[in-house]
Biopython code that builds the backbone (N, CA, C, O; Angstrom):
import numpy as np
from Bio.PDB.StructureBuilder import StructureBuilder

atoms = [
    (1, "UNK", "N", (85.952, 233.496, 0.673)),
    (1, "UNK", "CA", (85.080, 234.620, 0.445)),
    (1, "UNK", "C", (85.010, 234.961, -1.044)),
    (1, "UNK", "O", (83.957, 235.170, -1.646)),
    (2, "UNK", "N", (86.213, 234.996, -1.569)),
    (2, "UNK", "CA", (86.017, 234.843, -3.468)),
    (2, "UNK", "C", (85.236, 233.995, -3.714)),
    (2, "UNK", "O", (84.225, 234.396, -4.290)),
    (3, "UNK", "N", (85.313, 232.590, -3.434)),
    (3, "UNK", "CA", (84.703, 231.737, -3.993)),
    (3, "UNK", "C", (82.537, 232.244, -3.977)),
    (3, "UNK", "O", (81.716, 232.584, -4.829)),
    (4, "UNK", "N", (82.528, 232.026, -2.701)),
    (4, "UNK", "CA", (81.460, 232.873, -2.577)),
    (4, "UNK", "C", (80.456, 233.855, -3.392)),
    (4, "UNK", "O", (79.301, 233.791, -3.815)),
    (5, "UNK", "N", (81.665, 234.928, -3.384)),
    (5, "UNK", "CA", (81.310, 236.173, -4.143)),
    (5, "UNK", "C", (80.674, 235.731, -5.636)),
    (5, "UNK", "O", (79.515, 235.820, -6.041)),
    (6, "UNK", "N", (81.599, 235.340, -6.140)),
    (6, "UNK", "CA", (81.911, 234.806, -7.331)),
    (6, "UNK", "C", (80.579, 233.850, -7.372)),
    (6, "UNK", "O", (79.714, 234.010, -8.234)),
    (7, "UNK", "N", (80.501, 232.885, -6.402)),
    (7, "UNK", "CA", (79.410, 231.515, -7.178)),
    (7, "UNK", "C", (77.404, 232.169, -6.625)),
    (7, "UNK", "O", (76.373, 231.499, -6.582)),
    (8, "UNK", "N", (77.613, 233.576, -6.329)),
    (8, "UNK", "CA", (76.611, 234.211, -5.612)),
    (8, "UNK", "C", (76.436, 235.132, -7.478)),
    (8, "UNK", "O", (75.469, 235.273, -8.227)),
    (9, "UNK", "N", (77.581, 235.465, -7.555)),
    (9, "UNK", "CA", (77.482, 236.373, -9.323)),
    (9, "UNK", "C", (76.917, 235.499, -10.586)),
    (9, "UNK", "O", (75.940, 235.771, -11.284)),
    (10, "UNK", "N", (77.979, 234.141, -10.715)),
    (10, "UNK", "CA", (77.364, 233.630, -11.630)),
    (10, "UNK", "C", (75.991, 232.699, -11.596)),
    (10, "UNK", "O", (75.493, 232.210, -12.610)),
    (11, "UNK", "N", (75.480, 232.544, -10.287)),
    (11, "UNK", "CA", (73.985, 232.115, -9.868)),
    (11, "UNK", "C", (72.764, 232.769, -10.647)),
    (11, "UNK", "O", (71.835, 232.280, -11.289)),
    (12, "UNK", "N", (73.259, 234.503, -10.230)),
    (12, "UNK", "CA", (72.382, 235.610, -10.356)),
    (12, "UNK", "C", (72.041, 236.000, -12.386)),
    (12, "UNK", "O", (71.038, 236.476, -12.918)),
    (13, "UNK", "N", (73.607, 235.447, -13.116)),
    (13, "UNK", "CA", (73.766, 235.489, -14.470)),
    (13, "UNK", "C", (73.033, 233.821, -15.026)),
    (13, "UNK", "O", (73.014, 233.487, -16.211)),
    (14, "UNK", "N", (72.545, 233.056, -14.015)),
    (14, "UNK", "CA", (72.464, 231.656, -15.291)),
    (14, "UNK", "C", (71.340, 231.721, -15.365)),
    (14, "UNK", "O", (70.541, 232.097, -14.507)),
    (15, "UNK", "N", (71.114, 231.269, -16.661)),
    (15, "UNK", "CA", (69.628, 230.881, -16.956)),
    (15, "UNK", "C", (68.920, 229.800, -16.298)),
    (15, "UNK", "O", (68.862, 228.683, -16.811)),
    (16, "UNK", "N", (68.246, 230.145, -14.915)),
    (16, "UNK", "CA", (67.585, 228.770, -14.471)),
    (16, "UNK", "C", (66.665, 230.185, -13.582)),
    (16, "UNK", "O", (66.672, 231.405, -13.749)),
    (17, "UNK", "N", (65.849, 229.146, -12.492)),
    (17, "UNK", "CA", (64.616, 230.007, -11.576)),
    (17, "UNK", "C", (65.584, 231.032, -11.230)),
    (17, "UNK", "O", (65.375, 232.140, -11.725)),
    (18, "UNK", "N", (66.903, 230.848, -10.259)),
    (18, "UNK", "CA", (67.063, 231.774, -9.541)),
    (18, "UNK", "C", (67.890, 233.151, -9.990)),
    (18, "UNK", "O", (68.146, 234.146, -9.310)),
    (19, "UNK", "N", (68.263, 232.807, -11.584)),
    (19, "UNK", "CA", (69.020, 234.334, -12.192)),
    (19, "UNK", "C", (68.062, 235.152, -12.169)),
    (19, "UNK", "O", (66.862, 234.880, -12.199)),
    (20, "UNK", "N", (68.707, 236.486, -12.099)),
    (20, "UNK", "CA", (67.726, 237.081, -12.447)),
    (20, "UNK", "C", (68.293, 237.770, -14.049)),
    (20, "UNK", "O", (67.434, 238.134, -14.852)),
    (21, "UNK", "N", (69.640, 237.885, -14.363)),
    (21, "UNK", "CA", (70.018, 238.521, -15.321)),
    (21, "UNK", "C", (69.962, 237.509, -16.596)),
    (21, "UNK", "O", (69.553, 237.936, -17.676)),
    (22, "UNK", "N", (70.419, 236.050, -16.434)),
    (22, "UNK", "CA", (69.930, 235.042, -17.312)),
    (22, "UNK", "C", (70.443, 234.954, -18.513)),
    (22, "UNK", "O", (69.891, 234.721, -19.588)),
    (23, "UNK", "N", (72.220, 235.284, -18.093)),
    (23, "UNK", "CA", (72.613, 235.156, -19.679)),
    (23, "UNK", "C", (73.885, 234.124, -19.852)),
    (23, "UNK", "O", (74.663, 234.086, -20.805)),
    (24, "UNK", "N", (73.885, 233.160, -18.476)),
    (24, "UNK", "CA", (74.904, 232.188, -18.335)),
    (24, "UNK", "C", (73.857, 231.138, -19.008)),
    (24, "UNK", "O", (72.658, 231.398, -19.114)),
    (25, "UNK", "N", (74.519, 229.781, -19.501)),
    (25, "UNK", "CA", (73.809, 228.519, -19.849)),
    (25, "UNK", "C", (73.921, 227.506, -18.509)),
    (25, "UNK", "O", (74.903, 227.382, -17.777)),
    (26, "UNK", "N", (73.108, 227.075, -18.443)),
    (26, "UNK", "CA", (73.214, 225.858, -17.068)),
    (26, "UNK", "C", (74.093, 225.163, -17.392)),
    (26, "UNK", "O", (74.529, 224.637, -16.368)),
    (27, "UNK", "N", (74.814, 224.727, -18.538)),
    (27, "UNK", "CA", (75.888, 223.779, -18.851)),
    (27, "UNK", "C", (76.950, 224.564, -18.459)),
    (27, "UNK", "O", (77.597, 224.114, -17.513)),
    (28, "UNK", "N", (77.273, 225.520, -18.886)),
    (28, "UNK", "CA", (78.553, 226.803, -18.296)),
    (28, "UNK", "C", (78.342, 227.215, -16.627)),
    (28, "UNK", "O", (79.335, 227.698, -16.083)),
    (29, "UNK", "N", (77.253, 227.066, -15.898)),
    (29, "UNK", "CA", (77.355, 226.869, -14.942)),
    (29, "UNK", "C", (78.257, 225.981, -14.060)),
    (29, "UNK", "O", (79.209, 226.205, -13.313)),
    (30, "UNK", "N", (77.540, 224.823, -14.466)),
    (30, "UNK", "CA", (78.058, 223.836, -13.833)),
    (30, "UNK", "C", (79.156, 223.260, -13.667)),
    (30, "UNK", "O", (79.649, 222.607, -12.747)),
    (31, "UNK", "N", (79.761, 223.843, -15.510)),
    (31, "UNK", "CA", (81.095, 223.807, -15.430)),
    (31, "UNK", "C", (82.060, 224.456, -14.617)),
    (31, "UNK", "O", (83.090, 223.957, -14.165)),
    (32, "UNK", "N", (81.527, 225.918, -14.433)),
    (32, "UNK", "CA", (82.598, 226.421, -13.352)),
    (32, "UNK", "C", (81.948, 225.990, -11.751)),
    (32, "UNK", "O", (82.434, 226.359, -10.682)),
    (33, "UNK", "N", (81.178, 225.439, -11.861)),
    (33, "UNK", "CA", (81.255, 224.558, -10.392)),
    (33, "UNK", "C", (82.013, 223.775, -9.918)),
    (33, "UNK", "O", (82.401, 223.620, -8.760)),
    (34, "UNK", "N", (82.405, 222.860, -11.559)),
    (34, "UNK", "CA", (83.120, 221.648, -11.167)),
    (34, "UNK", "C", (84.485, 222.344, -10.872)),
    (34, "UNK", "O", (84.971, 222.174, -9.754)),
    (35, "UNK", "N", (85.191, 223.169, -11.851)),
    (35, "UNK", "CA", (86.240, 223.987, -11.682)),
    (35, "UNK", "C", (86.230, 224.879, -10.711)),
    (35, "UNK", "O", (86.896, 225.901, -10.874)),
    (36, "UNK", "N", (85.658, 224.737, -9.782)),
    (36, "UNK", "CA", (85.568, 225.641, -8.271)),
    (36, "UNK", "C", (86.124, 224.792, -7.015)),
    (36, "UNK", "O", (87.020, 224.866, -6.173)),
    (37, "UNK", "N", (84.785, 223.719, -7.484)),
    (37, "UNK", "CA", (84.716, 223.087, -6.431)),
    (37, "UNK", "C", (85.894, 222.063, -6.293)),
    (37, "UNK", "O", (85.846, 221.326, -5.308)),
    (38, "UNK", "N", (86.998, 221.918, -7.205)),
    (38, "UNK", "CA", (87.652, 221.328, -7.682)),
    (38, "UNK", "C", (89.268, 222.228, -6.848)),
    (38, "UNK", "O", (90.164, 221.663, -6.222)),
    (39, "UNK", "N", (89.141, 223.662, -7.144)),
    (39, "UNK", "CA", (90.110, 224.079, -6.332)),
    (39, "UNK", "C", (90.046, 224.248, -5.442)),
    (39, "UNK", "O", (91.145, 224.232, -4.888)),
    (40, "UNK", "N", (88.735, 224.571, -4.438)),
    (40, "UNK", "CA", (88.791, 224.166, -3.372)),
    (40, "UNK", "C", (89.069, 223.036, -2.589)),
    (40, "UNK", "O", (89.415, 223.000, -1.408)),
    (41, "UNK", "N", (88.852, 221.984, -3.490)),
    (41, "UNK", "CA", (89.456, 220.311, -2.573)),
    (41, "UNK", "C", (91.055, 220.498, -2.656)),
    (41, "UNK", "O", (91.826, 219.781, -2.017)),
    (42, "UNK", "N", (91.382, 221.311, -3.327)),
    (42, "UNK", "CA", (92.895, 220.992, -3.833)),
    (42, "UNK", "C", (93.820, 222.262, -3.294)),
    (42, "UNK", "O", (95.047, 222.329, -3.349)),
    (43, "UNK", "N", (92.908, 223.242, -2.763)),
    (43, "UNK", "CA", (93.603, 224.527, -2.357)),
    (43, "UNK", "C", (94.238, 224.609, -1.167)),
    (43, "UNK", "O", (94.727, 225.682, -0.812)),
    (44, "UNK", "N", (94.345, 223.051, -0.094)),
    (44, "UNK", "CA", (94.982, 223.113, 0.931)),
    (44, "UNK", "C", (96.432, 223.097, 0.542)),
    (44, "UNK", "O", (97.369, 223.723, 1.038)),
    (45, "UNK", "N", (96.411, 222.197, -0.508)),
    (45, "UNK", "CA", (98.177, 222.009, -1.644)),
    (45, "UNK", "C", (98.475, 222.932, -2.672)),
    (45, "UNK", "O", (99.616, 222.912, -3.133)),
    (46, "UNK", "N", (97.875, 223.517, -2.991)),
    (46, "UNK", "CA", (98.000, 224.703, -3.991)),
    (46, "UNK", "C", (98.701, 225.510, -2.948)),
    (46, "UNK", "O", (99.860, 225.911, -3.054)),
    (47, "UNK", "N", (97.900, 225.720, -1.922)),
    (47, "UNK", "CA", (98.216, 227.538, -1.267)),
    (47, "UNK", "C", (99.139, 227.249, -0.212)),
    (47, "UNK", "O", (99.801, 228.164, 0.276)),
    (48, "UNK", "N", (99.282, 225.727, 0.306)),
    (48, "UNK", "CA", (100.712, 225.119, 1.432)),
    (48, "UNK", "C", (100.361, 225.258, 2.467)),
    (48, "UNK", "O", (101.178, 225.578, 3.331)),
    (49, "UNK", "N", (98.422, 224.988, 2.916)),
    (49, "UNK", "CA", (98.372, 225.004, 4.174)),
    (49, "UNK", "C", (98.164, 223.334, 4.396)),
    (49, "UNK", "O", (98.548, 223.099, 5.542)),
    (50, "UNK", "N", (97.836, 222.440, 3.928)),
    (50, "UNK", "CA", (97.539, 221.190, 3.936)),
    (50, "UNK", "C", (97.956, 220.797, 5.444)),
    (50, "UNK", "O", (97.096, 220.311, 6.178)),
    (51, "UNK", "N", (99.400, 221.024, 5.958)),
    (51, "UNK", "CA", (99.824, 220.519, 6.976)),
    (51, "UNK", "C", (98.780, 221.153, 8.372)),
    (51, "UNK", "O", (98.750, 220.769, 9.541)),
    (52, "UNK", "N", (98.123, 222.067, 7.798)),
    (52, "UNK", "CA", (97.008, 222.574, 9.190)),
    (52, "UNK", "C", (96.028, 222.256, 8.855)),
    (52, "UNK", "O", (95.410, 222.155, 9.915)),
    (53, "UNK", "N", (95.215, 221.938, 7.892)),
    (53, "UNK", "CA", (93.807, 221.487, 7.689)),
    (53, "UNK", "C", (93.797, 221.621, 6.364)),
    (53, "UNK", "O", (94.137, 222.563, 5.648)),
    (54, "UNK", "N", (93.203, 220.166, 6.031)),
    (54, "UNK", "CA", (92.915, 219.361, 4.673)),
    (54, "UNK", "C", (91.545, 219.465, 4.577)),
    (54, "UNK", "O", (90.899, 219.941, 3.643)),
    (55, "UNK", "N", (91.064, 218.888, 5.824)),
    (55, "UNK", "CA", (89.880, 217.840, 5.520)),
    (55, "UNK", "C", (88.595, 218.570, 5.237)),
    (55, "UNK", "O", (87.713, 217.957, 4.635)),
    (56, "UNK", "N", (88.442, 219.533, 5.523)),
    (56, "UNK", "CA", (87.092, 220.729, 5.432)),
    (56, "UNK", "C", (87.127, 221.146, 3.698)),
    (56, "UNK", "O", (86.170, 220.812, 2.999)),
    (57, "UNK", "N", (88.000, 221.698, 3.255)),
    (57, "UNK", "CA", (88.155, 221.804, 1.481)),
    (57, "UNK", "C", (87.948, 220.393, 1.030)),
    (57, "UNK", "O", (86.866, 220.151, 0.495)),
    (58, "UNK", "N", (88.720, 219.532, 1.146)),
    (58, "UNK", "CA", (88.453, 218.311, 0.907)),
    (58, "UNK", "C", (87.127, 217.549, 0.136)),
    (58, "UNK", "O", (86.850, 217.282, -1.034)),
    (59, "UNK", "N", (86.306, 217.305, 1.795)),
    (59, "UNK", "CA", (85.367, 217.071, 1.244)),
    (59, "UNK", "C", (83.925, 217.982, 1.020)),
    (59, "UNK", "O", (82.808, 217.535, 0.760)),
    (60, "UNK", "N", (84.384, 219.584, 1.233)),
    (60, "UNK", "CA", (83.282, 220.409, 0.096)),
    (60, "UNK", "C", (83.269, 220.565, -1.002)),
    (60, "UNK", "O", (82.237, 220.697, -1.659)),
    (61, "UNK", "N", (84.723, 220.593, -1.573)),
    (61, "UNK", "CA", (85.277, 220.719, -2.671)),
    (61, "UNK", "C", (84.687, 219.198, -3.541)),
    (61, "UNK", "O", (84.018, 219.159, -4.574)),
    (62, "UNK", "N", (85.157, 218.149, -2.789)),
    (62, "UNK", "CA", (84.391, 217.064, -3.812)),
    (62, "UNK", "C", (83.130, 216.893, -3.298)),
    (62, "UNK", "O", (82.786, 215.850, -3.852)),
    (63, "UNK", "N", (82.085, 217.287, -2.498)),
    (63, "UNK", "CA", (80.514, 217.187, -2.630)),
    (63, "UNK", "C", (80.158, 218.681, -3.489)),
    (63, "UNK", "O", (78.976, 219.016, -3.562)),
    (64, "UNK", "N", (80.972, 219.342, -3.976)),
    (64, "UNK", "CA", (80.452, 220.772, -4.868)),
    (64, "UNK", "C", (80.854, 219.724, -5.928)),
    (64, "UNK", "O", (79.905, 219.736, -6.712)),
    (65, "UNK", "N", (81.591, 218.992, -6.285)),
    (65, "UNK", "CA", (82.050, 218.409, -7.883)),
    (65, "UNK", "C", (80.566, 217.400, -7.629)),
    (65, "UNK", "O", (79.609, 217.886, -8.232)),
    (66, "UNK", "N", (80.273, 216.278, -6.958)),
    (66, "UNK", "CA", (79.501, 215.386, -6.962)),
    (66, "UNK", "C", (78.320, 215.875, -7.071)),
    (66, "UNK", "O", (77.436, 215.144, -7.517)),
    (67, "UNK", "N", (78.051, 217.087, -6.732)),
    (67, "UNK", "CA", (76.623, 217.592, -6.991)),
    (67, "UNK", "C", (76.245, 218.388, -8.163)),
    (67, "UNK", "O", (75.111, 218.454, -8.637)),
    (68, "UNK", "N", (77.745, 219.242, -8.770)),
    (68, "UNK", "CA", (77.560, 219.550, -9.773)),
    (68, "UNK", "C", (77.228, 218.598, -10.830)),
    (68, "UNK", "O", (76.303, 218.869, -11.595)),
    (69, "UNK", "N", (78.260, 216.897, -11.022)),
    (69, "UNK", "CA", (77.969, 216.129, -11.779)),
    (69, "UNK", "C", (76.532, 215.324, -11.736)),
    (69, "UNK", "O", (76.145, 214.608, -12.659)),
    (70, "UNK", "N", (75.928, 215.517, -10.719)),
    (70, "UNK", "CA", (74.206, 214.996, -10.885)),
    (70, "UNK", "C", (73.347, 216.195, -11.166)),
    (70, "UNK", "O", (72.177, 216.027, -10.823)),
    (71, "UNK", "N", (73.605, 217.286, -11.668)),
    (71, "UNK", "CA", (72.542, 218.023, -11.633)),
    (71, "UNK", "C", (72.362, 217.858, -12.860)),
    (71, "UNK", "O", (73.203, 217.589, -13.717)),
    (72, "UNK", "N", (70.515, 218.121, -13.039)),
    (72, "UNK", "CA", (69.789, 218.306, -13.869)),
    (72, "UNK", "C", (70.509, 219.525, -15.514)),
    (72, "UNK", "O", (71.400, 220.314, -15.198)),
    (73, "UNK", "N", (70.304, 219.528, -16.189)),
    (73, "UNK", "CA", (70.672, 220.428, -17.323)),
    (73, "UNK", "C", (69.743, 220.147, -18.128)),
    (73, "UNK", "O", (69.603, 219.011, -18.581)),
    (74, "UNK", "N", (68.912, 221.215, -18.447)),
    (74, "UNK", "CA", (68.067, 220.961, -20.042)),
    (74, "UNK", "C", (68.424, 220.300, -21.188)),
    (74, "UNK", "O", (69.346, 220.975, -21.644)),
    (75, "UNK", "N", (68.275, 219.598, -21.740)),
    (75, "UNK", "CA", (68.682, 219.126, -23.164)),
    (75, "UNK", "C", (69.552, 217.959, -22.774)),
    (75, "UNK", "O", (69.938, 217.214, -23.675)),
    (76, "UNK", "N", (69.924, 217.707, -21.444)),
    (76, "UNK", "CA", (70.819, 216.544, -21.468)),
    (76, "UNK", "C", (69.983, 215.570, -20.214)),
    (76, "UNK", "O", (69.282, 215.703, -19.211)),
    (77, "UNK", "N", (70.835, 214.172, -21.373)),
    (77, "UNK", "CA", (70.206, 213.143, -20.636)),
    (77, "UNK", "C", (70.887, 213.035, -19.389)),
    (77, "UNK", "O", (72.103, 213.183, -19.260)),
    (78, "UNK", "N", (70.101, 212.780, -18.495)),
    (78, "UNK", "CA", (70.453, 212.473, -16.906)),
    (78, "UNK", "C", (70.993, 211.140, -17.062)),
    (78, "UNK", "O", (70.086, 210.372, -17.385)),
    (79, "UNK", "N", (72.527, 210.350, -16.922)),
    (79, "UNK", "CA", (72.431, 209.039, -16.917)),
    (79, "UNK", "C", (72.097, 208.581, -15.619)),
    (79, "UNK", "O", (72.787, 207.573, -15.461)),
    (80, "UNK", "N", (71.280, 208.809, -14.403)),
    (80, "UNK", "CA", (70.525, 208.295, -13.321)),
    (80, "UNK", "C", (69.442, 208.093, -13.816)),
    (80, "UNK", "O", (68.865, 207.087, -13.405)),
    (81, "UNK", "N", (68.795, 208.869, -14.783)),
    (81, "UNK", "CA", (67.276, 208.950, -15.059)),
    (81, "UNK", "C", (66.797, 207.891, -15.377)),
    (81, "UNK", "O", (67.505, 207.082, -15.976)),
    (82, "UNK", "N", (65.340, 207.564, -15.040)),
    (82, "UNK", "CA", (64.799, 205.928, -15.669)),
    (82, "UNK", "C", (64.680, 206.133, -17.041)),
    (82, "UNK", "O", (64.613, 207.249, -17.555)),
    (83, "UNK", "N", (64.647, 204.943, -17.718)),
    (83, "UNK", "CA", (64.790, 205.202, -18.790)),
    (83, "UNK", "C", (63.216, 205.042, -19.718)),
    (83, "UNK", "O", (62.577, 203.991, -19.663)),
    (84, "UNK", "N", (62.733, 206.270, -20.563)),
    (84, "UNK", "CA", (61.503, 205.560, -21.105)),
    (84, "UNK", "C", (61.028, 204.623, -21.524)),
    (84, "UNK", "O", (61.606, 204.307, -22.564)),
    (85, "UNK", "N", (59.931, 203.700, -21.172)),
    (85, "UNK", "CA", (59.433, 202.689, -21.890)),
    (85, "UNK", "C", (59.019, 202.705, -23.397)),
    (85, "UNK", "O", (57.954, 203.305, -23.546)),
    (86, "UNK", "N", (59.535, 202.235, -24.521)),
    (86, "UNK", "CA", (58.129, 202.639, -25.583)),
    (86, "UNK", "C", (56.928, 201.475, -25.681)),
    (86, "UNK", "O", (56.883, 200.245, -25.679)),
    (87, "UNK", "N", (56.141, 202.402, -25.752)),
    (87, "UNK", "CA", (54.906, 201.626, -26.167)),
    (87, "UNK", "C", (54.889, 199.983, -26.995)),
    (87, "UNK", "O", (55.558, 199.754, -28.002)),
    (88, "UNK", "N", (54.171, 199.175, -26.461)),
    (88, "UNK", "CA", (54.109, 197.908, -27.824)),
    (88, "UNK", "C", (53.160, 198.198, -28.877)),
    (88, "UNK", "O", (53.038, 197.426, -29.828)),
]
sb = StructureBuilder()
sb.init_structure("model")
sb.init_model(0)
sb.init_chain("A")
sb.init_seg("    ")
for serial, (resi, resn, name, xyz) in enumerate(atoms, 1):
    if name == "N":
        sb.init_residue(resn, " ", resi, " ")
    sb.init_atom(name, np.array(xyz, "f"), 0.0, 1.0, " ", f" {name:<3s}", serial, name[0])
structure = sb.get_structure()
């Protein structure tokens, strides 16, 4: 429910369509995505429940990192992106 709270706040602060306040950078976004989504894969061993359920943090925690690392950011090159042709 923190996590939540929290990735519902800094949504509403980044500069992209859906802020409305617009004073986070999409690069500082994403970063605390990766650092979110990162303790959540890892918070079954952090917090000592692992022995009752892993697998749900697991793999949200690394599809929140994998999606943070493909997203789009202004000013940076996508290394998926095709790459431009130049002209002859």
């Amino acid at each position: 429910m923190v996590y939540g709270v929290g990735a519902i706040s800094y949504s509403l602060l980044t500069r992209y369509p859906f802020g409305i306040v617009r004073l986070i950078p999409m690069s500082v976004h994403v970063a605390i995505d990766v650092i979110a989504s990162t303790i959540v894969a890892a918070s079954p061993w952090l917090f000592g429940f692992a022995d009752e359920v892993y697998g749900p943090h697991l793999v949200f925690g690394a599809a929140g990192v994998a999606v943070a690392l493909v997203t789009r950011r202004p000013g940076i090159e996508h290394p998926m992106a095709p790459q431009a042709q130049s002209a002859p």
